[in-house]
C-alpha positions in Angstrom: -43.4 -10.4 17.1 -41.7 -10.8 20.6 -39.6 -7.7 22.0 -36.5 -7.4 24.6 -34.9 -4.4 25.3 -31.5 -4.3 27.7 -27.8 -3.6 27.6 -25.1 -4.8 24.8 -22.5 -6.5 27.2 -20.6 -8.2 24.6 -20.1 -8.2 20.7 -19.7 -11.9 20.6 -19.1 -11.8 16.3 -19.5 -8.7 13.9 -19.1 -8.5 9.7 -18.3 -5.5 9.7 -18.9 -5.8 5.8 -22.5 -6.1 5.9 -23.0 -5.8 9.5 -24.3 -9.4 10.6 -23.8 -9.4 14.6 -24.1 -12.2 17.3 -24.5 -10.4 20.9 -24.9 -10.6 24.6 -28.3 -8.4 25.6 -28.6 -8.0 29.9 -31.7 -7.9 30.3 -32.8 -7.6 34.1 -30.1 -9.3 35.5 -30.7 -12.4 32.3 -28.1 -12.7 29.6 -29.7 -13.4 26.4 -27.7 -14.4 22.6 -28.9 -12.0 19.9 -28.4 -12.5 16.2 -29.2 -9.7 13.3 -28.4 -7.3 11.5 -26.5 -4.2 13.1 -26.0 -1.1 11.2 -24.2 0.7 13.9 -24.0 -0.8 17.9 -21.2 -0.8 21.0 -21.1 -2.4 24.1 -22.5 -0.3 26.6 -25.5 0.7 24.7 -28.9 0.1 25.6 -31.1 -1.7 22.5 -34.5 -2.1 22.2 -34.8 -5.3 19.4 -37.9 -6.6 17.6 -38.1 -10.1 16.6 -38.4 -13.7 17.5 -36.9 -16.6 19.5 -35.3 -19.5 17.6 -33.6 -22.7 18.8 -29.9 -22.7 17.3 -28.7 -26.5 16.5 -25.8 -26.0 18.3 -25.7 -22.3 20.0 -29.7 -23.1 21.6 -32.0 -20.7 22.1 -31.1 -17.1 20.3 -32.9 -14.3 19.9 -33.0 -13.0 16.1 -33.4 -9.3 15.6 -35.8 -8.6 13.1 -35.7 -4.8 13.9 -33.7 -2.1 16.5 -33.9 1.1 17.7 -31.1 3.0 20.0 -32.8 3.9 23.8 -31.0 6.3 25.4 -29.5 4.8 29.0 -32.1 6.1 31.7 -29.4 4.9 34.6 -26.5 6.3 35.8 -24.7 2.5 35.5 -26.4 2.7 32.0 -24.8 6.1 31.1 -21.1 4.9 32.3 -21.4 1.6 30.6 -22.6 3.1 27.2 -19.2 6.0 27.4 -17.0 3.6 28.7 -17.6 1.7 25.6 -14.8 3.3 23.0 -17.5 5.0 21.3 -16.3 8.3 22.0 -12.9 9.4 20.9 -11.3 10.8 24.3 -13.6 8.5 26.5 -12.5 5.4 28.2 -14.2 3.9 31.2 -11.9 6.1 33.4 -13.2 9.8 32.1 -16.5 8.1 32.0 -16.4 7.3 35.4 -15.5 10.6 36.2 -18.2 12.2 34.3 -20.8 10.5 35.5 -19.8 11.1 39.0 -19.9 14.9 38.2 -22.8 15.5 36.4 -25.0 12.5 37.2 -28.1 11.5 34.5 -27.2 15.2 32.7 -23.8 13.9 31.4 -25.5 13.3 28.0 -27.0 16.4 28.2 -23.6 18.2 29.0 -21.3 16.8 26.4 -23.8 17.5 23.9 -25.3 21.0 24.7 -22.9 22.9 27.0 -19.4 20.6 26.0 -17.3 23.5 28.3 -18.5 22.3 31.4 -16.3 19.1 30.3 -13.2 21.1 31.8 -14.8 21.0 35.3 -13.7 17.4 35.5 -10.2 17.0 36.4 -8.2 15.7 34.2 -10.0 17.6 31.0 -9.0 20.7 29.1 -10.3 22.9 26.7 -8.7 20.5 23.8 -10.1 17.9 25.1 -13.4 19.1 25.7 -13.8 19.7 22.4 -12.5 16.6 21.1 -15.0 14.7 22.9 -17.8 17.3 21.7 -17.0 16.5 18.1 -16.6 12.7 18.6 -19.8 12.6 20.3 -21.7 14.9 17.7 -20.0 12.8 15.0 -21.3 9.9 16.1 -25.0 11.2 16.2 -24.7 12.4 12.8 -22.8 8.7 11.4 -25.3 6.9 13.2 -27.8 8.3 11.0 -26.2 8.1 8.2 -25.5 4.2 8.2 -29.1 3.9 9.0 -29.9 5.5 5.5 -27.2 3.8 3.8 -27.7 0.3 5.3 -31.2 0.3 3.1 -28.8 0.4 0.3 -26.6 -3.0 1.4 -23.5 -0.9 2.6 -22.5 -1.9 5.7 -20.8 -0.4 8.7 -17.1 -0.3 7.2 -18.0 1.6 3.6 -20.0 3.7 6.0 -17.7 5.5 7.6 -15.5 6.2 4.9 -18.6 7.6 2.8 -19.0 9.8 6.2 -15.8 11.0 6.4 -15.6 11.6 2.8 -19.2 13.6 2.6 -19.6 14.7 6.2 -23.0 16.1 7.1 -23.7 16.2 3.7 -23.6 12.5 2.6 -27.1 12.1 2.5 -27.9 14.7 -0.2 -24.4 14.3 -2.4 -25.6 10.2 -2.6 -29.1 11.1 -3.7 -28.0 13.6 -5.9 -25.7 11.4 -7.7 -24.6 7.9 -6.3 -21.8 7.3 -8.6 -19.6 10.0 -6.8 -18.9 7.3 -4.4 -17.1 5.0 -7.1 -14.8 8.3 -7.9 -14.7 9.8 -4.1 -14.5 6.8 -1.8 -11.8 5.0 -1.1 -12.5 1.1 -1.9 -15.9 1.5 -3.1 -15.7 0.4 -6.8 -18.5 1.3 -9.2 -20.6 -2.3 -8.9 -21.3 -1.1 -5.0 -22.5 2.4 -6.1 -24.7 0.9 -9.1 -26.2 -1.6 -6.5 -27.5 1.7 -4.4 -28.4 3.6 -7.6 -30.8 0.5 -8.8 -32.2 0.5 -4.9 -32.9 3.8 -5.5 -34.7 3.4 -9.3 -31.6 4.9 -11.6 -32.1 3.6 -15.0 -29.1 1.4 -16.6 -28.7 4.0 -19.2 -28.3 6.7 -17.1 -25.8 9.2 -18.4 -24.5 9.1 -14.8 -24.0 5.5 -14.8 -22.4 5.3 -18.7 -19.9 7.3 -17.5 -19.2 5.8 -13.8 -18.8 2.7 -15.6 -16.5 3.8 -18.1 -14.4 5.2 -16.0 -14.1 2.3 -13.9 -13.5 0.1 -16.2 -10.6 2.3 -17.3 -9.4 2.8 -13.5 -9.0 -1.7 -13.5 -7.2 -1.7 -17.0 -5.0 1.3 -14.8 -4.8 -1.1 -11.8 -3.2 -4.3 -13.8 -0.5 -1.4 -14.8 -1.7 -0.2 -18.5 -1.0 3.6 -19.1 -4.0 3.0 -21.9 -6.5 0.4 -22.6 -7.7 0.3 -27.0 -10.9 1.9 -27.3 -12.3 -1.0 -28.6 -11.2 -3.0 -26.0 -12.6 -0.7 -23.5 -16.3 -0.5 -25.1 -16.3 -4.0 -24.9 -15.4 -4.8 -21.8 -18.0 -1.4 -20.4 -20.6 -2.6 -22.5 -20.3 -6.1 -20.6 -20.0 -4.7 -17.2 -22.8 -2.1 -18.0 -25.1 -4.5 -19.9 -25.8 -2.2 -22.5 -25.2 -1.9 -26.2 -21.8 -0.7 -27.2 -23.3 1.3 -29.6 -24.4 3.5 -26.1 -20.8 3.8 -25.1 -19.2 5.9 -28.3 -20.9 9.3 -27.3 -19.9 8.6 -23.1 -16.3 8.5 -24.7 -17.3 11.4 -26.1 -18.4 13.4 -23.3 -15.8 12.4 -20.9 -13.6 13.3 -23.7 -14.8 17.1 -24.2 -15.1 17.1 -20.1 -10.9 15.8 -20.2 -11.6 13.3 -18.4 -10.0 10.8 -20.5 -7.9 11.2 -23.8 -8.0 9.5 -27.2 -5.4 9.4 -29.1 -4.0 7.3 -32.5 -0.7 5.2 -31.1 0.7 2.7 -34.0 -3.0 2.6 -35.8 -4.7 1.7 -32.6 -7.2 4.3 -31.1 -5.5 4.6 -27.8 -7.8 5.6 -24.6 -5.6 7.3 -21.6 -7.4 8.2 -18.3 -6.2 12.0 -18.5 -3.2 11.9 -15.7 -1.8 9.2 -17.3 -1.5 10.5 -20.4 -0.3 14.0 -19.1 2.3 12.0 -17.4 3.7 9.6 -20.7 4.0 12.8 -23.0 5.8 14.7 -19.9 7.8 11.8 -19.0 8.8 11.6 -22.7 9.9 15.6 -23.4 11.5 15.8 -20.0 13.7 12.5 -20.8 14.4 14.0 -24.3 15.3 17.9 -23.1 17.8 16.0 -20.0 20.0 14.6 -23.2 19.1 17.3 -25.5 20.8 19.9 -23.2 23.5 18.2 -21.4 25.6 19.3 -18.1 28.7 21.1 -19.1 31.9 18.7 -19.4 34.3 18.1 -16.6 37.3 19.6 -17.6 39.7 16.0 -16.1 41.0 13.4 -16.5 38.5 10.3 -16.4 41.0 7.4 -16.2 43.1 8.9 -13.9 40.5 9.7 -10.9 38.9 6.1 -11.6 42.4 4.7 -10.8 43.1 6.9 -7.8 39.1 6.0 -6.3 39.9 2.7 -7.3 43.3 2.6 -5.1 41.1 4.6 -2.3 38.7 1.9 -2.0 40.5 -1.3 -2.5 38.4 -2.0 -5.6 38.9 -2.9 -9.4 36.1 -2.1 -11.5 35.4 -4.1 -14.6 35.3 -2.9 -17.6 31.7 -2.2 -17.7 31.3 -0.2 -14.6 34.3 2.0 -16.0 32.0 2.6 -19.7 29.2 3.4 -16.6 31.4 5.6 -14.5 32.4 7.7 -18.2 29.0 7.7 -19.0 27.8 9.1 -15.6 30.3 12.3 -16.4 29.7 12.1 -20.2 26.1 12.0 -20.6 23.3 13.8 -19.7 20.7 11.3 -18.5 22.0 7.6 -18.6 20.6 4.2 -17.5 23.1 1.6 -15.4 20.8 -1.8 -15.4 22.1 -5.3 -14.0 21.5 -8.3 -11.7 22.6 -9.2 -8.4 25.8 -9.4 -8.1 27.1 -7.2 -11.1 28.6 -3.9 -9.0 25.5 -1.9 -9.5 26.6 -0.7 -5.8 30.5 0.0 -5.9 30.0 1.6 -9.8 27.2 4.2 -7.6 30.1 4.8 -4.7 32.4 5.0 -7.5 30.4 8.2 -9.6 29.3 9.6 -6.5 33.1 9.5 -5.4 33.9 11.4 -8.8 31.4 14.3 -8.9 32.0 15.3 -5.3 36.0 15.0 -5.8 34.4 17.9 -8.7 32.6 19.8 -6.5 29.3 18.9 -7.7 26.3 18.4 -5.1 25.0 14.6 -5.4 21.2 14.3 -4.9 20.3 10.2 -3.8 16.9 8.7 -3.8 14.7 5.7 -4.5 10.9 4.6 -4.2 10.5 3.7 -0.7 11.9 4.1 2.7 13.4 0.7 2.6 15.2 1.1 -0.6 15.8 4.6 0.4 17.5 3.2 3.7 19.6 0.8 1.6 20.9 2.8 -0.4 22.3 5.1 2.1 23.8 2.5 4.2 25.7 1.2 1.1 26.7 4.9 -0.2 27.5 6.1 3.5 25.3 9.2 2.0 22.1 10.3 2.6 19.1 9.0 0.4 15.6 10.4 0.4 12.9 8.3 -0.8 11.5 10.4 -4.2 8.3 11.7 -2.1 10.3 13.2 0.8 13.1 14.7 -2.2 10.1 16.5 -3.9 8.8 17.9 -0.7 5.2 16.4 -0.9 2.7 18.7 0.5 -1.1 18.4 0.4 -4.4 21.3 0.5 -7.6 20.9 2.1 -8.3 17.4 1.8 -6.1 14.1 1.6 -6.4 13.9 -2.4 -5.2 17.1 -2.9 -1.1 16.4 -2.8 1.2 18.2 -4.8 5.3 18.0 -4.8 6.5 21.4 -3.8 9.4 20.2 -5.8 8.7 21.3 -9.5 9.6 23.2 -13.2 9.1 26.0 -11.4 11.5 25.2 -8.2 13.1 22.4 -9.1 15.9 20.3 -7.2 19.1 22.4 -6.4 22.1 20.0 -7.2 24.4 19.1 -9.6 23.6 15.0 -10.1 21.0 13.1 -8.8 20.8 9.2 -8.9 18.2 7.1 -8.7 17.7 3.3 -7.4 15.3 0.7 -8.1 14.0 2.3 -10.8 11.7 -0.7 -12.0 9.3 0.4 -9.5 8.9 3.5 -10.6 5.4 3.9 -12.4 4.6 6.3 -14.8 3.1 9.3 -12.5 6.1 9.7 -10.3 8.9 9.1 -13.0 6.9 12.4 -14.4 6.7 14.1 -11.1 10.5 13.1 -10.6 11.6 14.3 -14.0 9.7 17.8 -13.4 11.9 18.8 -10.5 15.2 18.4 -12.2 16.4 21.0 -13.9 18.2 21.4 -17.3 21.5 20.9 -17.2 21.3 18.2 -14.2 23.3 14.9 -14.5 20.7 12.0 -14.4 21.6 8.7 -13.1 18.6 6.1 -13.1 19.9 2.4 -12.0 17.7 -0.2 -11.7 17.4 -4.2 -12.9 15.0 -4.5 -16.0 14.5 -8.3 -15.4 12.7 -7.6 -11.7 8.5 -7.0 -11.9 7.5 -3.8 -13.2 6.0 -1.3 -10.9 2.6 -2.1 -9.1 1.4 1.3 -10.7 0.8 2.2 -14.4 3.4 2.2 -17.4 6.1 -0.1 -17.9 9.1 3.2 -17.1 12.3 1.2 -17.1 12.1 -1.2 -19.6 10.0 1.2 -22.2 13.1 3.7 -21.6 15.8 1.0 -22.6 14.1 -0.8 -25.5 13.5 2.7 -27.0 17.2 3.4 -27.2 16.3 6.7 -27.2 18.7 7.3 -24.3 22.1 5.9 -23.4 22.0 2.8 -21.2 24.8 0.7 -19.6 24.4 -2.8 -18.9 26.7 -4.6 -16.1 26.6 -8.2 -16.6 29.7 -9.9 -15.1 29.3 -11.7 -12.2 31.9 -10.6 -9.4 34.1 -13.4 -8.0 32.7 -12.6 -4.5 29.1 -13.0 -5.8 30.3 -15.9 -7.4 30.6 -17.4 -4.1 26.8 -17.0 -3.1 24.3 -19.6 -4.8 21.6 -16.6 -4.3 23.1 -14.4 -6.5 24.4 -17.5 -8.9 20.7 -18.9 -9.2 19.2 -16.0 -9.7 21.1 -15.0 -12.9 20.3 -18.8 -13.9 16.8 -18.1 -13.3 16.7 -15.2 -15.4 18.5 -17.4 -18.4 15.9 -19.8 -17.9 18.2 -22.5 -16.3 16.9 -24.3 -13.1 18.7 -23.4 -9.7 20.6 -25.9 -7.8 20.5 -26.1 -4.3 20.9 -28.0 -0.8 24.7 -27.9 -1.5 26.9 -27.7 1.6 27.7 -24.4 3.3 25.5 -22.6 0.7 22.7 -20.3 1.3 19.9 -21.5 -1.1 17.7 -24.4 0.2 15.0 -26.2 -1.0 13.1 -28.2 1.5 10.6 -30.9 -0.5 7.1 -30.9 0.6 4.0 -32.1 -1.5 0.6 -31.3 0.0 0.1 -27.6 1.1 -0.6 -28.1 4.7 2.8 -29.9 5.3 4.5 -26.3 3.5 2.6 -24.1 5.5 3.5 -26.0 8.5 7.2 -26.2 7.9 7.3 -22.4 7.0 5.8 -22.2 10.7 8.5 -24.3 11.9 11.4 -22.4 10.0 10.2 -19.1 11.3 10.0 -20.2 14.9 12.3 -22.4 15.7 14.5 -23.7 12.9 16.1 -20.5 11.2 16.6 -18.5 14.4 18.4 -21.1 16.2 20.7 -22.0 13.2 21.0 -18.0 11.9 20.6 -16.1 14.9 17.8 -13.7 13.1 14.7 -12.7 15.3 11.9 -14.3 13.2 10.6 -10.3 13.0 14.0 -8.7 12.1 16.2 -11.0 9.8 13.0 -13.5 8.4 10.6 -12.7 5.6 8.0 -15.0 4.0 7.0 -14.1 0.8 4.1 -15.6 -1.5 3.6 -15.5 -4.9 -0.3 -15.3 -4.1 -3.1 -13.9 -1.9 -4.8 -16.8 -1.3 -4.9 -20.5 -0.4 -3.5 -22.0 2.5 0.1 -21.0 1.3 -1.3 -17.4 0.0 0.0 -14.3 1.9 -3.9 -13.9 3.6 -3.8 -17.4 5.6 0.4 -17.1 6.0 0.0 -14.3 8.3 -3.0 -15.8 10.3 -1.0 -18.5 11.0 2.1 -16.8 11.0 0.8 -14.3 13.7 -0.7 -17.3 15.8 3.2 -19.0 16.6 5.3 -15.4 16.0 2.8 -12.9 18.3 0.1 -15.2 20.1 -2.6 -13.2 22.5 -1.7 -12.7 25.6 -3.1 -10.9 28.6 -0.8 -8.0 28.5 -0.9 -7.7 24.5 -4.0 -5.6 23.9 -5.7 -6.3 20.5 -7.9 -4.4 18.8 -9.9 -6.3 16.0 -10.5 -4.9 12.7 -13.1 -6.7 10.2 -11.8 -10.3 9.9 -8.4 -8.9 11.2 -7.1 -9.3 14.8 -4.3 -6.8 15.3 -1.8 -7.0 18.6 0.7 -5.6 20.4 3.8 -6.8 18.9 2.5 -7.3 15.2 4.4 -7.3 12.3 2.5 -4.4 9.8 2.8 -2.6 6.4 0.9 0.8 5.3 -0.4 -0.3 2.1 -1.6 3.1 0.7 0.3 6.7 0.5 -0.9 8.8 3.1 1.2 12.1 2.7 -0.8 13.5 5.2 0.0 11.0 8.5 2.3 12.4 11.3 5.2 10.6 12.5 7.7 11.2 14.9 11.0 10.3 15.5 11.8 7.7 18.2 15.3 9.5 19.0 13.7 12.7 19.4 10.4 13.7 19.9 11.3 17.1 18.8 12.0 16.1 15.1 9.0 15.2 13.3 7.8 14.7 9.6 4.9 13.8 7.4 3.9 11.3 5.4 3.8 7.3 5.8 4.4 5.0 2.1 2.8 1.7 0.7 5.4 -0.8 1.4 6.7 0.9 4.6 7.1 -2.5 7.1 6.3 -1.8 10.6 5.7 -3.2 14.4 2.9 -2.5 16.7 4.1 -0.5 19.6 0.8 0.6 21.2 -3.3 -0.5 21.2 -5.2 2.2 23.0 -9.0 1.8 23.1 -9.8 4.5 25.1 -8.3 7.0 22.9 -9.3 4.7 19.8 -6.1 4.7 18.8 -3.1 2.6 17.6 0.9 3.2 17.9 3.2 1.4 14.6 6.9 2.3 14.7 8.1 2.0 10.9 11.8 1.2 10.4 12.6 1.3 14.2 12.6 4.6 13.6 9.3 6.7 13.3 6.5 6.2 15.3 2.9 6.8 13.6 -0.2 7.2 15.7 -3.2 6.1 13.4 -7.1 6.3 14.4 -9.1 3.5 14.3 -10.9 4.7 11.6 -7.5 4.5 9.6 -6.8 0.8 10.0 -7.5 -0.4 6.8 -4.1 1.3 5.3 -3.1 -1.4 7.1 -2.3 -5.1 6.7 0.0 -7.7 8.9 3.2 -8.1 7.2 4.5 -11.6 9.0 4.0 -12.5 4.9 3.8 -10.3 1.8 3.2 -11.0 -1.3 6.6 -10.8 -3.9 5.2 -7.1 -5.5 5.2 -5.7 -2.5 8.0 -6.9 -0.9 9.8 -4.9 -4.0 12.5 -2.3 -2.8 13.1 -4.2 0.2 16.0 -6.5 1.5 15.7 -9.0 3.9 18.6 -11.5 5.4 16.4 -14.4 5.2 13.9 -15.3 2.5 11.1 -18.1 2.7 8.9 -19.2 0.1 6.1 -21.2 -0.4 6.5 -23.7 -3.9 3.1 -24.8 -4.5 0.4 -24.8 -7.2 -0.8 -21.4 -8.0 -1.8 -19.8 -11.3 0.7 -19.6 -14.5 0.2 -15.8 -14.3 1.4 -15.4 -10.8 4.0 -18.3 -11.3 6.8 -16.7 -13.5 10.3 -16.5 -14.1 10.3 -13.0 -13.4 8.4 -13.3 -10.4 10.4 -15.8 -9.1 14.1 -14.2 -9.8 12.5 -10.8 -8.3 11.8 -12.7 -4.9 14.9 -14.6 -5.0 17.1 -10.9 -5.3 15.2 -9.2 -2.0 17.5 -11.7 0.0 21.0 -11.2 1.4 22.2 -14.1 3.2 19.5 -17.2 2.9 16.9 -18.4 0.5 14.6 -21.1 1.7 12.4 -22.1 -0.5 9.5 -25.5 0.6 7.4 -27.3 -2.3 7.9 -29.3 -5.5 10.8 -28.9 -7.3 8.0 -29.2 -10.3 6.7 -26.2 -9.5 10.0 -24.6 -8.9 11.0 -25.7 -12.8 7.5 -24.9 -13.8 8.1 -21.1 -13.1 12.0 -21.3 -14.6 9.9 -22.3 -17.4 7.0 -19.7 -17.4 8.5 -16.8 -19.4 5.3 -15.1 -19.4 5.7 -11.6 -19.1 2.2 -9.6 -19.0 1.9 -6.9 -21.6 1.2 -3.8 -20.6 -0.5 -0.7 -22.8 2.1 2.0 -22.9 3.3 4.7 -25.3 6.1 5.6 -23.5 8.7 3.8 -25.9 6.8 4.7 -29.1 6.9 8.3 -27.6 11.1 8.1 -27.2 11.7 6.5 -30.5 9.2 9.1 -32.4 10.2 12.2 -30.5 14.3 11.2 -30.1 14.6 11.3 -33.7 13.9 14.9 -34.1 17.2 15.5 -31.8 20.0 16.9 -33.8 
């Protein structure tokens, strides 16, 4: 077995999956192409690498890394190169340069033993010092670790998350029990952690790994938006990921039942089985719902027809008859429900109530589910609306799963009304948190359109809550003349009817541009977005233009849209700095979304740097201001308005946003909307689907593909069922109101 040792001077390729590397080694003064395995390696470091030389086909003579081992650089250009990598938090070649001008061949030495004489280098406080102390001593004790877990087939990426998760003591909490990772670790399922625990000998019918399984298979009925999953259902569907007899399975129920992990319970002669937070939620949901009408806000002592008129004559508007039976509802009723499509007046019959209870002297709470629908919903009110986190206060304890809403039964919401937007995306485990905070005696407005998706989170909220009838529900269905006028808001109602769209008609906004073969839609969606729309709408193709896809993948899928999409919208360029992350290559100027609740992320506001808050929402759309590699560190400015610094090490709660698939584009409104039309499968191609991306645009739908496939979704009424017991909860429970 041959041996080199020398200097990484580039990272030509990484996975950082599993860890595969291509490299540049400087080996006196040679540059030599090495290929391997790489738990944990920077530029700047010197290697020492085991192996043999092969001849490459067409990359010629490599050297591939059979084994490596970390050597400590013995020069001073050594030690500069290695902490002018990035590997240090606080370190860029600059500092290094520094450092190793002040303390020669003991700068290694210094930062790890005596970190305080940091501060004689100008330029370096106390803070910093101390930063770069814990960086460095984090990365002794990380390096260790992914050499202990890449024995198990983690790579790199899962790595570091276990590490941050477990700290110092990752080692001993994995070989304790190696299914904590499934329940600890964010994105490492349960089939990852039984891959380590058979490296490591577990038996399959390890109590632990029963359980684990259990639970996870649970947690994926919980992902596809079922509150429960049948017991049966679930034993078959463990037994098959677990490969064990289901007859093994009845007494793990058991146990995690006694342990209240999970709950069983009978729900219309089917043994139900809730994950316990979800069933917590349904029942509270369901007695919070029922004590809201039960115990009703005192009446208004006016006169209702009268102060319509006069708001009416205010705003230069004539309600329909509907939105008036909404408006006496709103004043009437203690919790009520407006539901309707585009176009109906869900807005002005909103203005109009909110107009009414303040002309009353009663304090008008707003809200919705994220900042963008939040952010609409004030602009159209000309009040301020919170999105439901920031209303509840969210706070958090020692760690980042530990949140809480301040807001609660026991200090719940001060105000007289609150109303609620875009309710369909409300999943089960807020609606309860939202319900909690609101006291009795509060008038409830919840508005949102039934026919969109349901929420990307458990239960099925607004559409249990109307087909119970439990509780009062008004439905605006006419189609204003000045709607009328937009073929948006006409197809989408004939979408919803089942009727195909028309389109292509002069001085209309809804298009269809025919394409057959996927390459010739993906590269007139390229075209649209770059040249075509802006010129003939005047939208910046980051501001006013949003592709959304029905799917992930595929050439037309969101993954390979924003690839592409980022290639003509943001292309590299010597003063964008990039900063690449797994198979992703983010840049200055990029168009991003937070795709995971972090309640715990600073932000700051652009306006002033004095006001700051906490907290940064899936679905929040953002741009890259900032790549800093020497602080390891990247800048996003959400909304235009608040700017979010996020480590490296945080990057994956984030994806490029130049395309988003149609659930997450949910709560949002965009001026211009193009879609892919393609071939895709029946369960992502629906009617509902379809009508929910058509009603996130304002001015212009462009849609590019087969009419065939177009009809084909009109067509596909397939809605997917989802376990819940929230509507059996209302009808059984309303029924004992008197």
């Amino acid at each position: 077995m041959d041996e080199i040792q020398g200097v990484i001077s580039e990272v030509v390729y990484r996975n950082e999956q599993n860890g595969y590397t291509v490299l540049e080694l400087e080996c006196d003064k040679e540059q030599y192409t090495v290929v391997g395995y790489f738990s944990f390696i920077n530029i700047g470091e010197m290697i020492k690498v085991c192996g043999k030389w092969v001849q490459h086909p067409d990359y010629g003579r490599q050297f591939k890394a059979e084994s490596y081992t970390i050597v400590t650089p013995a020069t001073l250009n050594g030690i500069e190169r290695y902490l002018a990598s990035g590997l240090i938090s606080g370190i860029g070649p600059h500092t290094a340069k520094k450092l190793v001008e002040k303390f020669g061949m003991d700068t290694l030495d210094i930062i790890q033993y005596s970190p305080v004489r940091l501060t004689e280098v100008e330029g370096i406080g106390e803070k910093k010092a101390a930063k770069i102390f814990e960086a460095f001593q984090e990365q002794k004790e990380l390096r260790d670790i992914m050499v202990f877990l890449e024995q198990y087939g983690i790579g790199p990426t899962y790595a570091v998350r276990i590490y941050k998760t477990y700290g110092a003591h990752t080692i001993a909490e994995i070989k304790e029990n190696p299914f904590k990772l499934a329940d600890d670790v964010f994105g490492i399922g349960f089939k990852m952690a039984d891959k380590v625990a058979a490296a490591m000998g577990i038996s399959k019918a390890s109590e632990y790994r029963l359980a684990s399984g259990t639970r996870y298979v649970l947690n994926q009925f919980h992902g596809m938006g079922h509150s429960y999953i049948p017991q049966d259902e679930l034993i078959s569907a463990a037994a098959t990921l677990l490969e064990v007899e289901p007859g093994l399975l009845d007494e793990v129920l058991f146990r995690l039942f006694l342990d209240k992990k999970i709950v069983i319970e009978v729900l219309n002669d089917v043994k139900a089985v809730y994950s316990a937070p979800f069933h917590k939620a349904e029942a509270g949901v369901t007695r919070q719902l029922l004590q809201l009408l039960r115990y009703s806000a005192p009446c208004l002592d006016l006169d209702i027809e009268k102060e319509i008129n006069t708001i009416e004559k205010e705003e230069g508007v004539e309600l329909a008859e509907n939105q008036r039976e909404a408006v006496r509802a709103a004043i009437n009723e203690g919790i009520l429900i407006i539901t309707g499509g585009p176009g109906t007046g869900k807005t002005t019959t909103i203005k109009t109530i909110i107009r009414l209870f303040e002309n009353n002297q009663l304090e008008v709470l707003l809200a919705a589910p994220t900042g963008r629908a939040a952010k609409r919903m004030q602009e159209a009110t000309g009040r301020e609306a919170k999105t439901i986190h920031r209303l509840l206060e969210y706070g958090f304890g020692d760690n980042e799963e530990d949140t809480f809403f301040q807001k609660n039964e026991e200090s719940p919401l001060e105000c007289d009304a609150i109303i609620i937007d875009e309710v369909s995306m409300i999943d089960i485990l807020l609606m309860n948190n939202l319900l909690k905070a609101i006291a009795e005696g509060t008038r409830v407005i919840l508005v949102g359109d039934v026919d969109q998706l349901p929420s990307v989170g458990p239960g099925n909220v607004l559409r249990d809550i109307i087909d119970s009838e439990a509780i009062p529900v008004v439905r605006l269905n006419e189609i204003f003349r000045q709607a009328q006028e937009s073929m948006i808001v006409v197809n989408a109602h004939r979408i919803n009817k089942g009727e195909a769209p028309t389109f292509n008609a002069k001085d209309k906004d809804f298009f269809l541009i025919r394409q057959d073969q996927q390459e010739e839609i993906l590269s007139t969606i390229l075209e649209l977005c770059s040249e075509r729309l802006p010129k003939y709408a005047g939208y910046s193709s980051f501001e006013g233009i949003q592709v959304l896809s029905p799917m992930k993948k595929g050439v037309c899928g969101v993954l390979n849209l924003n690839v592409e999409l980022q290639k003509i919208l943001n292309p590299p360029h010597p003063r964008k700095i990039e900063k690449q992350y797994r198979d992703i290559t983010y840049r200055i100027g990029d168009k991003v979304m937070q795709i995971k609740n972090n309640y715990q992320l600073k932000w700051y506001a652009l306006s002033d740097f004095q006001k700051e808050g906490e907290g940064v929402f899936n679905g929040d759309l953002g741009t890259i201001l900032n790549i800093d590699n020497e602080e390891q560190c990247m800048e996003v400015v959400f909304d235009g308005e608040r700017l979010v610094r996020y480590d490296y090490a945080m990057l994956d709660e984030l994806e490029h946003a130049y395309a988003l698939t149609v659930h997450k584009s949910q709560g949002s409104e965009f001026p211009i909307l193009v879609m892919p039309i393609t071939y895709g499968p029946p369960m992502l191609l629906t009617r509902n689907l379809l009508y929910t991306a058509l009603t996130r645009a304002r001015e212009m739908v462009v849609l590019v593909g087969k009419e065939r496939y177009l009809n084909q979704m009109v067509e596909n009424n397939r809605i997917t069922k989802r376990y819940s017991g929230l509507k059996d909860r209302l009808i059984k429970f309303s029924g004992n109101l008197s």
